[in-house]
C-alpha positions as CSV (number, residue, x, y, z in Angstrom):
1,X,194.4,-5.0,-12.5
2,X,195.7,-4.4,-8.7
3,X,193.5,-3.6,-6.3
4,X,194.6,-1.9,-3.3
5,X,192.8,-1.3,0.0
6,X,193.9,1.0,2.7
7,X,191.6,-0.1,5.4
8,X,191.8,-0.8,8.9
9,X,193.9,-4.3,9.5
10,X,190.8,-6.8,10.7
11,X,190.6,-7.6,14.4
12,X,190.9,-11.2,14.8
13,X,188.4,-13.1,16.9
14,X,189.4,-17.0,18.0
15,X,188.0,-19.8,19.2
16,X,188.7,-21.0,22.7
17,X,191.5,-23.3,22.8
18,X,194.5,-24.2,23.8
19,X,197.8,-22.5,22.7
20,X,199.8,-24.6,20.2
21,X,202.1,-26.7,21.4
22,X,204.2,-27.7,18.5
23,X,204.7,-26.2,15.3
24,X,206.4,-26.8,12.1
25,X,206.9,-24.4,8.5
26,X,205.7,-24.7,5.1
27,X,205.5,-22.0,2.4
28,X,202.1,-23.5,1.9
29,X,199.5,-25.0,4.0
30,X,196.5,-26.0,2.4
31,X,193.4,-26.9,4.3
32,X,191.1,-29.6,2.7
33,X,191.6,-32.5,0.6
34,X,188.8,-32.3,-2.0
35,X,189.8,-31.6,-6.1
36,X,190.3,-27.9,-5.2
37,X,192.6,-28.7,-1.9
38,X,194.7,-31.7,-3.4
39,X,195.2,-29.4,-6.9
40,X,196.5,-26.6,-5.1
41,X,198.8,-28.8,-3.3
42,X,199.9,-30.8,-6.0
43,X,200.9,-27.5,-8.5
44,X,202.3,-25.5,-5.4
45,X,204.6,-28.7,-4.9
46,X,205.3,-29.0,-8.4
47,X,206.5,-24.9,-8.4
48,X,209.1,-26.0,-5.8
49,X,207.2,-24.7,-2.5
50,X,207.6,-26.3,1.1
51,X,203.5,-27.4,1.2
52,X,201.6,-29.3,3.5
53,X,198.4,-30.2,3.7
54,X,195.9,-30.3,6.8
55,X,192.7,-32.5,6.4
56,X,189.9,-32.9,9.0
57,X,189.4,-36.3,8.4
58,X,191.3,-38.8,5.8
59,X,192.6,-37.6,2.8
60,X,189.7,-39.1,0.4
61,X,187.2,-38.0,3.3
62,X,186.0,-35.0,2.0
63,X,182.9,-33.9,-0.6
64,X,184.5,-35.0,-3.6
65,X,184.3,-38.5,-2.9
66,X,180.5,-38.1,-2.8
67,X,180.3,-36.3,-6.0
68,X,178.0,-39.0,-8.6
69,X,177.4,-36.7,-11.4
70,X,180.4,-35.8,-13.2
71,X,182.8,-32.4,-14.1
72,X,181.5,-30.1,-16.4
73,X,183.9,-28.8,-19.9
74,X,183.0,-28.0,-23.4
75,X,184.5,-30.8,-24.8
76,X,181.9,-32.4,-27.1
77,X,181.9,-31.5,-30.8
78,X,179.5,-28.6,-31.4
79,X,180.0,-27.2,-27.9
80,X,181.9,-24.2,-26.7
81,X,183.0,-22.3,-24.1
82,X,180.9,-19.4,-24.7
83,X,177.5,-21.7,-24.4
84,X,178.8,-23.3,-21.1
85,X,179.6,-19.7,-20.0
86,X,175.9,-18.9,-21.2
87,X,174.5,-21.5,-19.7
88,X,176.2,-21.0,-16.7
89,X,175.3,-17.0,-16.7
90,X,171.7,-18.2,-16.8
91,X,171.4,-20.6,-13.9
92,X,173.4,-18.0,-11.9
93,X,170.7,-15.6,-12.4
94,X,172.1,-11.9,-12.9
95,X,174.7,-12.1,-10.3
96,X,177.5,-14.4,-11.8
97,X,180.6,-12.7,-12.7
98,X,181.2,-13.3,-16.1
99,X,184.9,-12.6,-16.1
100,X,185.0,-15.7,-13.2
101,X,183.1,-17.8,-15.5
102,X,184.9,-17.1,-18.4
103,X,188.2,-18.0,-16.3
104,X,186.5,-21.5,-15.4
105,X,184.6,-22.4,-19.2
106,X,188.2,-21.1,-20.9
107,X,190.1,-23.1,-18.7
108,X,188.1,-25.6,-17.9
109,X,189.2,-28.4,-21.2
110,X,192.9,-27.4,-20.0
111,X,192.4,-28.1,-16.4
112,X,190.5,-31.4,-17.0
113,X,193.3,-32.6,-19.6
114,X,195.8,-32.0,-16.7
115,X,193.5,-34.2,-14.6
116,X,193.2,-36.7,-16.7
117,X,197.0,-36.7,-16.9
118,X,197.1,-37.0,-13.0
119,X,196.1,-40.0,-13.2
120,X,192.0,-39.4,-13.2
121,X,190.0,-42.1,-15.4
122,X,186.9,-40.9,-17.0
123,X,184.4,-42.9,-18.9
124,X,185.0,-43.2,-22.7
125,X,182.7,-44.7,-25.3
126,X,184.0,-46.6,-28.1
127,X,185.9,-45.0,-30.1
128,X,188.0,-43.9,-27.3
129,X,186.7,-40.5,-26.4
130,X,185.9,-39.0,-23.8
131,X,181.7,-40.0,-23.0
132,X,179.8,-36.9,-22.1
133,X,176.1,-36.6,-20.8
134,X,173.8,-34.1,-19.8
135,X,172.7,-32.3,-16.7
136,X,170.0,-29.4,-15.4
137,X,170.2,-26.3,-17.0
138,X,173.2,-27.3,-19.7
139,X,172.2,-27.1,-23.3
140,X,174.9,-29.7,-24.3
141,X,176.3,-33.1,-23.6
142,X,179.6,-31.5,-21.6
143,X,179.9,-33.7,-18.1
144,X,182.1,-36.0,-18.6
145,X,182.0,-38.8,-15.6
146,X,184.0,-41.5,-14.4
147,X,182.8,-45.3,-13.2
148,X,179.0,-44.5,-14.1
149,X,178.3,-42.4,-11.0
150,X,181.3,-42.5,-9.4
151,X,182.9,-39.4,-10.6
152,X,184.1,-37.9,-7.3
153,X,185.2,-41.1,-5.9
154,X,187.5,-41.7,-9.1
155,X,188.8,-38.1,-9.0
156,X,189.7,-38.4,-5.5
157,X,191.4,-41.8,-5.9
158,X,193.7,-39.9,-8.7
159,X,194.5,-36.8,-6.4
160,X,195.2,-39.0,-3.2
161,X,197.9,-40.8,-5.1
162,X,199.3,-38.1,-6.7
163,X,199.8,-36.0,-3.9
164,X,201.4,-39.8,-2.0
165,X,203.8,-40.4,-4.9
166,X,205.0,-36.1,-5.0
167,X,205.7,-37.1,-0.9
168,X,203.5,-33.8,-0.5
169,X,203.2,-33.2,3.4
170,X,199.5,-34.0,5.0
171,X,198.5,-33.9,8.6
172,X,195.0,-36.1,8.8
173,X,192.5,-36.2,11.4
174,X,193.2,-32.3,12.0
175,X,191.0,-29.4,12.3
176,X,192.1,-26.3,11.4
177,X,191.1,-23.6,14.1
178,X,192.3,-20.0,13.3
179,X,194.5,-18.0,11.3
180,X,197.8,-17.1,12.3
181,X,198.6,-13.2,11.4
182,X,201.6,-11.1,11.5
183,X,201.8,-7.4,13.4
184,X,200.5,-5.8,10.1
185,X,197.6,-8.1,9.9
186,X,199.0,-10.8,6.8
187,X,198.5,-14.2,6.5
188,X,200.8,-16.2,8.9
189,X,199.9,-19.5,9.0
190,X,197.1,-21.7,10.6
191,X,196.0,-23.5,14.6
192,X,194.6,-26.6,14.6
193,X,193.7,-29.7,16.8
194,X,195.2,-32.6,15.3
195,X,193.7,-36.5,16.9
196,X,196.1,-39.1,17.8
197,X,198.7,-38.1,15.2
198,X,201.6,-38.7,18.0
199,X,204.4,-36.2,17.5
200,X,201.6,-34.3,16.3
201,X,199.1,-34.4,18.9
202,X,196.8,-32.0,20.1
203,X,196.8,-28.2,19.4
204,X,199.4,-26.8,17.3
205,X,200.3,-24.7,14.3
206,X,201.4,-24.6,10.8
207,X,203.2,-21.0,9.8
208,X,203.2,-20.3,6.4
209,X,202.8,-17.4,4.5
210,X,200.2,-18.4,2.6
211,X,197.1,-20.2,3.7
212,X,194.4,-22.3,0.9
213,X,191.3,-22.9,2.4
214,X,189.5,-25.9,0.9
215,X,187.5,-27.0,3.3
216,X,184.6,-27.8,1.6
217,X,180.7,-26.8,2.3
218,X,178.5,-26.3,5.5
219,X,175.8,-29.0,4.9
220,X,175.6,-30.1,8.0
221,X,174.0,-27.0,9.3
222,X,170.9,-28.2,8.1
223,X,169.1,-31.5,9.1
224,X,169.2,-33.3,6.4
225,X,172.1,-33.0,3.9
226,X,173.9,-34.7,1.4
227,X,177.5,-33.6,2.6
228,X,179.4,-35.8,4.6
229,X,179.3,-35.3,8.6
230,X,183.3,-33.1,8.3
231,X,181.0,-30.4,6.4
232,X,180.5,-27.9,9.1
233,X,181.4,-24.9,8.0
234,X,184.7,-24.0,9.1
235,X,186.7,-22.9,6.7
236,X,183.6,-20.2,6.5
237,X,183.7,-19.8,10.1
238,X,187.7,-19.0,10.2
239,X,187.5,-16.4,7.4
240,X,184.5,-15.1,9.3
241,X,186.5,-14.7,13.0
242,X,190.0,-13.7,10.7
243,X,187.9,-10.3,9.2
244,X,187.6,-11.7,5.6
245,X,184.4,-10.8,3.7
246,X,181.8,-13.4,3.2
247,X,179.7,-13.1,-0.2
248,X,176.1,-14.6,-1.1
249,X,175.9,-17.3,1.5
250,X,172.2,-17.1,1.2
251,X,172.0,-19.1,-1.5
252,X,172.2,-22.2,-0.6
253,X,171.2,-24.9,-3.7
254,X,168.7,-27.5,-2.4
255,X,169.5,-31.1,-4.5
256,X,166.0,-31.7,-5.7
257,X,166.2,-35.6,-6.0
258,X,168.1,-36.7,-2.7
259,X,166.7,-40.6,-1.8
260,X,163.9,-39.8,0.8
261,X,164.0,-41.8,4.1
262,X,161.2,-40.1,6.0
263,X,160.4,-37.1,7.5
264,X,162.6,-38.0,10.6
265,X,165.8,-38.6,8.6
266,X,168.8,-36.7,10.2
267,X,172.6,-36.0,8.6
268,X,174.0,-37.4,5.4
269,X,171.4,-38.4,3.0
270,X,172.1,-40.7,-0.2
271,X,172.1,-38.1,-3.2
272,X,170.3,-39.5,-6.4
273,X,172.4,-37.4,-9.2
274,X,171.3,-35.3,-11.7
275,X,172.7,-37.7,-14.4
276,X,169.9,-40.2,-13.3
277,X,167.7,-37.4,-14.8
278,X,170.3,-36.6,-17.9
279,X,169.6,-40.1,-19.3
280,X,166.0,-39.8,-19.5
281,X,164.1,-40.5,-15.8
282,X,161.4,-38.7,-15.4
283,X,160.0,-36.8,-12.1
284,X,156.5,-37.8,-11.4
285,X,153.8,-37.6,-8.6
286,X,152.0,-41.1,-7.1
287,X,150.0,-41.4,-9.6
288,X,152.6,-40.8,-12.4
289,X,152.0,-38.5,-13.6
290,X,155.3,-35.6,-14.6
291,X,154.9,-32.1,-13.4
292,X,158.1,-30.3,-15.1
293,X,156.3,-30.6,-18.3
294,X,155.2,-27.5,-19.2
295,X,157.3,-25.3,-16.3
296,X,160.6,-25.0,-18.0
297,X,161.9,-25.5,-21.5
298,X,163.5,-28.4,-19.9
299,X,161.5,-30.2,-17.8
300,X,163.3,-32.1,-15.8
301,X,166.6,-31.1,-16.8
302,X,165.8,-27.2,-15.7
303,X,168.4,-25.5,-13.0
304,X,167.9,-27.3,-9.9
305,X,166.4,-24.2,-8.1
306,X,163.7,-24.6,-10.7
307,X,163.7,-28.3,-10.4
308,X,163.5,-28.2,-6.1
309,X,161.0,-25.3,-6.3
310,X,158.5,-27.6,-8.3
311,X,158.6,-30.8,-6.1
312,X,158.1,-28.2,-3.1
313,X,155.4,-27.1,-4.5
314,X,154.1,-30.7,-5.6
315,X,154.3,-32.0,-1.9
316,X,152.4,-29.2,-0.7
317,X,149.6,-29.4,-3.6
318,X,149.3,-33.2,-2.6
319,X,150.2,-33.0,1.3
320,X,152.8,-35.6,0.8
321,X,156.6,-35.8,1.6
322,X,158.1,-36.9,-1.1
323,X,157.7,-36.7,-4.9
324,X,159.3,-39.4,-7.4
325,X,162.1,-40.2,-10.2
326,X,160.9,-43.0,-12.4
327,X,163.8,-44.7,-14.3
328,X,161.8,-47.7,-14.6
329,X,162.4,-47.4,-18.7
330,X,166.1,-48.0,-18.6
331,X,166.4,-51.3,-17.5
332,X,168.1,-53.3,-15.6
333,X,171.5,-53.5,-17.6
334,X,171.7,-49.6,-17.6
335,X,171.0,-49.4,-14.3
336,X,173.7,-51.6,-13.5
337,X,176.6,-50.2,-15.7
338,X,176.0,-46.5,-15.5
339,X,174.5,-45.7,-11.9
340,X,175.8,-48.8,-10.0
341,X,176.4,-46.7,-7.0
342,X,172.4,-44.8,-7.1
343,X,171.5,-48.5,-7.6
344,X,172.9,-50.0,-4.9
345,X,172.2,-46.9,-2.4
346,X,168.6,-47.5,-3.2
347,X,168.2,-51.4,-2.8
348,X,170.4,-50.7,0.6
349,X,167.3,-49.3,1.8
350,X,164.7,-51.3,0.4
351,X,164.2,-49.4,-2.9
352,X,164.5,-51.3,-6.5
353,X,165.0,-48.8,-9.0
354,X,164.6,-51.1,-11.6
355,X,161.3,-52.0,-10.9
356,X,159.4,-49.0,-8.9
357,X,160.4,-45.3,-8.9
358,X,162.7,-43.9,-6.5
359,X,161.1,-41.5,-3.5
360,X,162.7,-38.4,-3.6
361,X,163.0,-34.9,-1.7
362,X,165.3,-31.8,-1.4
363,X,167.8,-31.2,1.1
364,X,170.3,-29.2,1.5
365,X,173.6,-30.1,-1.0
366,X,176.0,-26.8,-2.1
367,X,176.7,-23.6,-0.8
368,X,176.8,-20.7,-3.9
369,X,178.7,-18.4,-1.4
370,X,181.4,-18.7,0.8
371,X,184.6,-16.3,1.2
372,X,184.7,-13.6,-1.3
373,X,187.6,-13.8,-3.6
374,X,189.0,-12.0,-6.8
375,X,190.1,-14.0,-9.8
376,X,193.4,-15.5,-8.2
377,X,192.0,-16.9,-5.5
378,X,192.6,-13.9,-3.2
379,X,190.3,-12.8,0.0
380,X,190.6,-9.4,1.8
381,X,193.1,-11.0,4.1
382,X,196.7,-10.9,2.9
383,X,197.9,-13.8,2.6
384,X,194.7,-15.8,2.4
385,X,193.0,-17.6,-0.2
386,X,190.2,-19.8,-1.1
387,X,189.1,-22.0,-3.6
388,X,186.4,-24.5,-4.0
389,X,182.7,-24.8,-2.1
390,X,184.4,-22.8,0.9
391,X,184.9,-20.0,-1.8
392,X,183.0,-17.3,-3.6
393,X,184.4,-16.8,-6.6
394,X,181.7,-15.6,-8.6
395,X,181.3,-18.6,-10.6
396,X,177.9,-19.5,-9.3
397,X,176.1,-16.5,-8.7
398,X,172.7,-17.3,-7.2
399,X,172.4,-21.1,-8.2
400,X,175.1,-22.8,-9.1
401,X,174.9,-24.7,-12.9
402,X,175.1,-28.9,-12.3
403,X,179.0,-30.3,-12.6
404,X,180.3,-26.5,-12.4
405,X,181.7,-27.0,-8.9
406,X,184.5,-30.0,-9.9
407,X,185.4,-27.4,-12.3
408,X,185.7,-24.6,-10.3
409,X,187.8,-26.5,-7.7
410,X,190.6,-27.1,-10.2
411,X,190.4,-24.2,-12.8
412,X,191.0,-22.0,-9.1
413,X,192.8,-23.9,-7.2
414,X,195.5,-23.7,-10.3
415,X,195.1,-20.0,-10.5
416,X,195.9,-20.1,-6.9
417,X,198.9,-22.2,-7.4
418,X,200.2,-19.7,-9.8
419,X,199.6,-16.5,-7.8
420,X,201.5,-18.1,-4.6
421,X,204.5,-19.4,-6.8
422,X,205.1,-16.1,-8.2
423,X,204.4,-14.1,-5.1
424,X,206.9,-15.7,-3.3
425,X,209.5,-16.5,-6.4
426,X,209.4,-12.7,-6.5
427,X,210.3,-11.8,-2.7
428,X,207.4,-12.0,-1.4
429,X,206.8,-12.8,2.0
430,X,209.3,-15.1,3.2
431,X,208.4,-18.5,5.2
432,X,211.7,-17.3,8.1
433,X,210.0,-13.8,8.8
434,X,206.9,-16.0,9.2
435,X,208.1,-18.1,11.6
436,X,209.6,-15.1,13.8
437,X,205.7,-13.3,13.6
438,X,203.2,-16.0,13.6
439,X,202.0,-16.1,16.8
440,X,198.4,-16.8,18.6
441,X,197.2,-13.2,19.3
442,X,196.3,-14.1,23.3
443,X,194.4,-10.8,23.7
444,X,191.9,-11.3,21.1
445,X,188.2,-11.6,21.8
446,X,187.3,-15.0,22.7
447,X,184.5,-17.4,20.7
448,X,182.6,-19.0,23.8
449,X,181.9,-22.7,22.8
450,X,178.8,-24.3,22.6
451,X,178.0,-27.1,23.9
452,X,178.1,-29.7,21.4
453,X,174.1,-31.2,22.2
454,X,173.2,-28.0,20.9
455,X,174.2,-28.8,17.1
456,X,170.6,-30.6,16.5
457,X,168.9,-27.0,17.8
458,X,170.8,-25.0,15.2
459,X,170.4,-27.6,12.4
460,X,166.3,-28.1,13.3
461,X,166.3,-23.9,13.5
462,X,167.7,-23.6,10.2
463,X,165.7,-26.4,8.4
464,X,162.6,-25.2,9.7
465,X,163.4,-21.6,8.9
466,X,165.7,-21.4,6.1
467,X,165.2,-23.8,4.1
468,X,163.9,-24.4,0.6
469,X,160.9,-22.2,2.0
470,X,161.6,-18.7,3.2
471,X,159.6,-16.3,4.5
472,X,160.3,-13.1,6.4
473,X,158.8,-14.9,9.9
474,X,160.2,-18.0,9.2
475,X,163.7,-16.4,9.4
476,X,162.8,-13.7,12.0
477,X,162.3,-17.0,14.1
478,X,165.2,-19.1,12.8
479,X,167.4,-15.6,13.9
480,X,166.0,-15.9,17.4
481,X,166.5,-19.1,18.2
482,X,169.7,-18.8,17.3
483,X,170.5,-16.0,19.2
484,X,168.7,-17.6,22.3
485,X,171.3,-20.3,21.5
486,X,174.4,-17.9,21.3
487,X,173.2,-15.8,24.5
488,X,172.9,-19.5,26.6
489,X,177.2,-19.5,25.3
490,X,177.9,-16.1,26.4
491,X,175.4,-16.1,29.4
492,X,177.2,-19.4,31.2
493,X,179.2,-19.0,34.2
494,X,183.3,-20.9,33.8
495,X,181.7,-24.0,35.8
496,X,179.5,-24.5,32.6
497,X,181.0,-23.3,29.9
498,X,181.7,-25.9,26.8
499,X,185.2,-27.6,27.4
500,X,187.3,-27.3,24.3
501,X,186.8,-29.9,21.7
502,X,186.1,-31.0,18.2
503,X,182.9,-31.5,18.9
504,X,181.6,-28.0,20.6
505,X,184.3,-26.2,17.9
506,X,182.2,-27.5,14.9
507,X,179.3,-26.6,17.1
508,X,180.3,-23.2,17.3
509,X,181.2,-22.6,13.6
510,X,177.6,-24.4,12.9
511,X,176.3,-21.1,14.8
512,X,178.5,-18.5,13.4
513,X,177.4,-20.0,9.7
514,X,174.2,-20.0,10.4
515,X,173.8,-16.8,11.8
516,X,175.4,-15.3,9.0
517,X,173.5,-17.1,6.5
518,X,170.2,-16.0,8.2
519,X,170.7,-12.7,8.5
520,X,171.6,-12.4,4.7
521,X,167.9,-14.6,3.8
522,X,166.4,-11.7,5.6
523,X,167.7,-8.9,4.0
524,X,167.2,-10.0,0.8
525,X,164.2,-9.6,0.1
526,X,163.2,-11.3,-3.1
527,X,163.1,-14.7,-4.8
528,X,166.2,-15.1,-6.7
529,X,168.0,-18.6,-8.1
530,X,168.0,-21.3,-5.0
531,X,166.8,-18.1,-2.5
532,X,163.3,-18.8,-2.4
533,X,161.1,-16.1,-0.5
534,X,157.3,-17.1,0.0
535,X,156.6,-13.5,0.7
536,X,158.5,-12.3,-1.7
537,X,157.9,-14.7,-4.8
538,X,159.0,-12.1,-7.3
539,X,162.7,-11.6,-8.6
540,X,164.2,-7.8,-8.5
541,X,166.8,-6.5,-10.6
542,X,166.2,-3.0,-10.1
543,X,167.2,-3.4,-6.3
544,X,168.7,-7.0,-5.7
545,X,170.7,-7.7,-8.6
546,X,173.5,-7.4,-5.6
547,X,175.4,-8.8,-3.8
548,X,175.2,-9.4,0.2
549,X,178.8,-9.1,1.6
550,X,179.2,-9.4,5.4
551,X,181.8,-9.5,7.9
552,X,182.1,-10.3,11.5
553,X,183.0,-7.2,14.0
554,X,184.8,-7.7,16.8
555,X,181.9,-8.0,19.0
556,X,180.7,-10.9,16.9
557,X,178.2,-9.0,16.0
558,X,177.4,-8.9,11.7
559,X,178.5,-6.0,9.6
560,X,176.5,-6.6,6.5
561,X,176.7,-4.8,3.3
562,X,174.7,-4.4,-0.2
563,X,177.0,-4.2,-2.8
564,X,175.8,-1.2,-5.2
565,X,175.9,-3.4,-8.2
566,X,176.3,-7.0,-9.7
567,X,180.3,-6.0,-9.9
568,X,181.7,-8.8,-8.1
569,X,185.5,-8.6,-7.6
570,X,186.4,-8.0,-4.1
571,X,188.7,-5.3,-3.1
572,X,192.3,-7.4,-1.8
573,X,195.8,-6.3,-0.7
574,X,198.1,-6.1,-3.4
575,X,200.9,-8.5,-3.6
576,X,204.2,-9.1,-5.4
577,X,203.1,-10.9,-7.9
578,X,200.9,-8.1,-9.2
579,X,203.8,-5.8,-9.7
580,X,204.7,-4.7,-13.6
581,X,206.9,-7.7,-15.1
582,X,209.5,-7.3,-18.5
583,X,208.0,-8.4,-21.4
């Protein structure tokens, strides 16, 4: 079905920076290099489309490299579609949108067949098939994995080379900065700051009339995280500043067994994957005792909201820091073959899984929200799309269900592939016209930089104050500290303001994502999947089974909106491609 809009164009806000200096054109430019960037890429390529890709870092830099667990399809005998949609619908707790997740569980097999075809090499057991275990909150064996617990790094490996061996266009060691628009407000293409890439050095611009974010999550707005240090937020943060609607960024799922390293233990944390917990390990306090027994039909395989919520609530019954997974039982030989990564992680810092049970905590791991999107991929910019962690689909709803989020990247990022290929097959909008219109708009209101020293102040405001814990005074404080940290930008006089640079950029989108996040924490005022209100412990569907949808006005101040019910679809500009086709 088309949906039409016939609001106001959004007023672009952009970060301080230089203007571009170079440019080149592409029908495409995605930005990321995880499964949902590299898919995109690889099936816009394959439809014939001039596509380049922009990564922050490396191309095999990004989250999916780090993902242990596995990618979740209903492959296993007995399984179906519908029960991964129902087990997904459950975790998601009343605000999934079930035509998203019946997209990803019906396409799902497909997508992972195609992946496997890529290249990808998953585990198999002996007779050849495809092995398949268990995670929280799944009522089957359907995550298939691939070197143990080295899922991610093996479907990253497979994506790298593919998108080498198509000649696919990349530009590493860039950050993208803002959208480019046209006079009528569409999708033109991207700025970034690209590091010692000599041709293509220093701010510039890729004009295109489509633009794929894949950038990935915003750990790193927290403390302690187990996203890689180029997770700050700013594909979020662009989509934010371009007008696009943001959707349920509140919920943000805490991993519940991430390898603790004290209470002083800052940025990327080792992750101890759900799998660990699949096979049999059980959670259990110093004495040894297990606490999920009894709380969920599950135990320790209940949705990870469930699962962080109960060591929370352990460490705070026994005044300690940490809780622990005991995998003692399987031996050293299973240790060994299936979690050789986890294993080695832990004996890197001192910690013998084999013979005592691993210290654990939760920190901060996947965003369920992001940039709102319909079913193709689409935002409520023209032009603009978004697919994986940096998206809101509607897949997750409220917590997102273990090994769904590999899944989502491709299952999307090919419907995205589709809608662009026809779009423009069908005279859409052209990359020539592009070129002519995409221009920096000058006379936009400016982002003032932070200074980057002031990342550790947002990320100590935000664990502190919206973390696994919430409270309405916990993030009435978190709020003003970080709008004491956002008036010190605006307050500065020129001699002090932030020079332009990486560094006080992803400072600046840490703000703007955290601001955002906070204000949504408040407002919703219940206990729902990984949102966990201490003041308001109970869940409320007669009021908040809804969504939180906000938008930045040009004043930077928030525009934030209570959907009036669980109806997720966004309302987008119509393009080409949804015009009636001949039979």
């Amino acid at each position: 079905m088309t949906r039409t809009t016939d609001g106001p164009t959004p007023t672009g806000i952009r970060l301080d920076a230089p203007a571009p200096g170079w440019a080149i054109d592409a029908d495409v430019v995605v930005v990321g290099s995880g499964v949902a960037g590299l898919t995109a890429a690889l099936r816009c390529t394959a439809a014939g489309l001039a596509t380049v890709v922009v990564t922050k870092a490396r191309l095999d830099d990004g989250s999916t490299r780090w993902a242990q667990g596995g990618i979740a399809a209903a492959l296993g005998e007995g399984d179906t579609p519908q029960q991964h949609l129902d087990d997904t619908l459950v975790a998601g707790v009343g605000l999934c949108d079930e035509n998203a997740v019946r997209a990803l569980v019906t396409g799902g097999p497909d997508a992972l067949r195609r992946l496997i075809a890529t290249g990808a090499r998953f585990d198999t057991d002996e007779s050849g098939a495809i092995s398949l275990t268990r995670e929280g909150g799944h009522h089957r064996r359907r995550i298939a994995h691939a070197g143990g617990d080295a899922t991610g790094a093996e479907i990253s490996r497979a994506l790298v080379e593919a998108v080498r061996e198509q000649a696919v266009r990349t530009i590493e060691n860039a950050l993208v900065l803002d959208l480019l628009r046209d006079e009528d407000g569409r999708t033109a293409g991207i700025t970034l700051h690209v590091m010692g890439e000599g041709q293509h050095d220093g701010v510039g611009a890729v004009r295109a009339p489509a633009v794929v974010l894949a950038t990935g999550g915003m750990g790193q707005v927290f403390s302690a995280t187990t996203n890689p240090a180029v997770s700050t937020g700013d594909g979020v943060a662009l989509a934010l500043r371009a007008g696009a609607e943001i959707s349920d960024l509140e919920f943000v799922q805490f991993h519940p067994t991430v390898l603790f390293l004290g209470a002083d233990s800052e940025g990327q944390q080792p992750l101890v994957s759900e799998a660990v917990r699949g096979e049999g390990a059980h959670l259990v306090d110093a004495t040894g005792t297990r606490f999920m027994l009894g709380q969920h039909e599950l135990a320790e395989l209940a949705p990870r909201d469930i699962v962080a919520k109960a060591i929370t609530r352990q460490m705070q019954l026994h005044g300690t820091e940490n809780m622990y997974l005991d995998g003692r039982h399987f031996g050293a030989e299973m240790w060994e073959q299936r979690f050789p990564t986890i294993l080695a992680a832990c004996r890197a810092h001192g910690i013998d899984p084999v013979t005592e049970p691993i210290p654990v905590a939760p920190a901060a791991h996947y965003a369920s929200g992001g940039v709102r999107t319909d079913l193709r991929g689409r935002t409520t910019v023209p032009g603009l799309y978004a697919c994986g962690e940096v998206a809101c689909t509607g897949v997750h709803g409220a917590n997102r269900l273990a090994s769904n989020s590999l899944l989502e990247g491709l299952v999307f990022a090919e419907r995205i592939a589709a809608d662009i290929a026809a779009d423009i097959a069908e005279g859409g909008h052209a990359r020539v016209a592009v070129a002519e219109a995409a221009v920096p708009a000058e006379d936009a209101p400016l982002c003032p930089l932070l200074a980057p020293e002031t990342r550790i102040q947002i990320q100590r405001a935000m664990t502190n104050g919206a973390g696994v814990l919430r409270s309405a005074d916990s993030l009435a404080e978190a709020a003003a500290r970080l709008e004491a940290i956002r008036a010190g930008a605006d307050g500065f006089d020129e001699r002090k303001a932030a020079e332009p640079g990486v560094e006080a950029w992803e400072t600046t989108n840490l703000l703007l994502v955290a601001r955002v996040l906070v204000a949504a924490a408040a407002a919703r005022e219940e206990t729902r999947g990984c949102h966990w209100r201490e003041d308001r412990p109970d869940r409320d569907d007669q009021d908040w089974r809804r969504h939180l949808v906000v938008r930045v006005k040009p004043d930077r101040t928030l525009d934030l909106r209570r959907t009036d019910s669980a109806d997720f679809p966004p309302t987008v500009a119509p393009t080409v491609s949804d015009a009636p086709r001949e039979p």
